[in-house]
C-alpha positions in Angstrom: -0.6 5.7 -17.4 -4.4 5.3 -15.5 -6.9 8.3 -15.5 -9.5 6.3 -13.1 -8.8 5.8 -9.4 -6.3 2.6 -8.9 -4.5 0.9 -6.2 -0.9 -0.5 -6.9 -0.6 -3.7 -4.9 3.5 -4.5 -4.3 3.4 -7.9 -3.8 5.2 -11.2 -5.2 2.6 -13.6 -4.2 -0.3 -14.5 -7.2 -2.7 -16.2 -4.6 -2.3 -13.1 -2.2 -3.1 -10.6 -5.2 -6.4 -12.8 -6.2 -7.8 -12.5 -2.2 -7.0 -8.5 -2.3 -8.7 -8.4 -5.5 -12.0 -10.4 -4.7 -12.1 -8.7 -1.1 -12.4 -4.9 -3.1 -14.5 -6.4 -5.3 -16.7 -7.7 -3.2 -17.0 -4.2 -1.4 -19.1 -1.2 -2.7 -16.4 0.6 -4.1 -14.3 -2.0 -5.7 -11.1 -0.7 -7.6 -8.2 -2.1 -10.4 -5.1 -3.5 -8.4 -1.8 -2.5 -10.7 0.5 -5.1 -9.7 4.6 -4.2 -8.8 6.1 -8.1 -8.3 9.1 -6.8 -6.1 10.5 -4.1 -4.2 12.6 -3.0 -7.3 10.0 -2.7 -9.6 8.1 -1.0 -6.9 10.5 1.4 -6.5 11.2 2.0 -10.1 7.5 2.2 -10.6 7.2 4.8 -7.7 9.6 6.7 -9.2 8.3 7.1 -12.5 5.0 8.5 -10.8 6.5 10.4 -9.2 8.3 12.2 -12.2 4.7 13.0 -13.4 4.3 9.4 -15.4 0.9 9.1 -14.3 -2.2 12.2 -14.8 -3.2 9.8 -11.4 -1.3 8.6 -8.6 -2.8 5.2 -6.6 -5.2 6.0 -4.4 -3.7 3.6 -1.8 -0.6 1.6 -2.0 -0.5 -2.3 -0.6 3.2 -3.6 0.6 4.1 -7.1 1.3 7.3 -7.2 3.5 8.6 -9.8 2.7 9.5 -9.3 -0.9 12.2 -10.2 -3.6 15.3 -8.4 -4.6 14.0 -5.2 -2.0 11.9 -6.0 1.0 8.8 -4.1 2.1 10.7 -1.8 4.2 13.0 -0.4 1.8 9.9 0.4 -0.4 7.6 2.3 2.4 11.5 4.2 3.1 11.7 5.2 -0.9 7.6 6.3 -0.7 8.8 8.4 2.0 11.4 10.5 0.3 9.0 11.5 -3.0 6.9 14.3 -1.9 4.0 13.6 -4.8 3.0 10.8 -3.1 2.4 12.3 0.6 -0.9 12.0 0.5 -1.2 8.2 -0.6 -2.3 6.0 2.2 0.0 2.8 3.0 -1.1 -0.8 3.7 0.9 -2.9 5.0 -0.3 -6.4 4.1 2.1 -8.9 5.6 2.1 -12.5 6.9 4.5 -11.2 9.6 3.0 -11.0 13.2 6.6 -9.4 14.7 5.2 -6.4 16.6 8.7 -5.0 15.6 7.9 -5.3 12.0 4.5 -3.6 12.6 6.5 -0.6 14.8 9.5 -0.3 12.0 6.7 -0.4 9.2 4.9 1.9 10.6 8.0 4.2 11.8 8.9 3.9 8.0 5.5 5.4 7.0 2.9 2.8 6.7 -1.1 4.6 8.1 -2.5 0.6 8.3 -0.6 -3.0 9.0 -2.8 -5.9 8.1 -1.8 -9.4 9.0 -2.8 -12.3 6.1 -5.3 -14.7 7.1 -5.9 -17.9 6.6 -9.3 -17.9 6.0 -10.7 -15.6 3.1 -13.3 -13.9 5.1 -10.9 -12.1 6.9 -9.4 -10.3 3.7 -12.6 -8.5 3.9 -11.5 -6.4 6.5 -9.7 -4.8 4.1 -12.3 -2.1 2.9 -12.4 -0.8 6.6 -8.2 -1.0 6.6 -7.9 1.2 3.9 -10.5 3.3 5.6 -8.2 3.7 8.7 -5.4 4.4 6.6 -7.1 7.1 4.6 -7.9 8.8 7.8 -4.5 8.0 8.9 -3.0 9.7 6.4 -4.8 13.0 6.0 -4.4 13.3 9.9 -0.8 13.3 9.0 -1.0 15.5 6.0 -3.1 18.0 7.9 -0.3 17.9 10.8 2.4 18.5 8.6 0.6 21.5 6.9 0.8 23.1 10.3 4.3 22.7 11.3 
């Protein structure tokens, strides 16, 4: 599928896509957003990855809760259970502000939860979000190398 580092960005909303997009590509290291429209196509997508259909995973995966057909949840759940992608950071990016969504997203796997704004200078946060969640992640990695 991709050769170049990508993100895939699982959300149903066009507008909400467009900000994530402009926000990388506003940064210094601005990246292609593949796009999964649903939880099911997530999930399908995932696993297809996963089964080696892609020489490179995404770098970082964006998931919208709130999601047709299969809700955000479900996805982070499904991430969880294939081990090629245990080393891809998770972003939340939700319009929820339930600090039990953030605690069950983040119990189900998530490194970063990022609530949407309503102003556009906000989104661009995001650079530094994913930099949590990278460090996030390979904090986790390298913990569960040693158990």
């Amino acid at each position: 599928m991709k050769k170049e580092p990508w993100i895939l960005a699982v959300e149903d909303s066009d507008s909400d896509v467009y900000l994530i997009q402009r926000a990388l590509d506003e940064s210094s290291n601005p990246k292609e957003i593949v796009r999964a429209r649903d939880g099911e196509q997530a999930i399908s997508l995932i696993r297809e990855l996963a089964d080696g259909g892609s020489e490179v995973l995404p770098e970082l995966i964006f998931i919208d809760l709130n999601l047709p057909r299969v809700d955000g949840f479900e996805v982070l759940e499904q991430i969880q259970k294939q081990a090629a992608f245990r080393a891809v950071p998770l972003v939340v990016v939700t319009s929820s502000q339930q600090e039990a969504d953030k605690q069950l997203a983040m119990d189900r796997g998530a490194d970063a939860y990022f609530v949407k704004p309503l102003e556009f200078s906000r989104y661009r946060e995001l650079p530094n979000i994913m930099d949590q969640a990278r460090d996030t992640r390979s904090k986790k990695v390298a913990a569960s190398s040693c158990s």
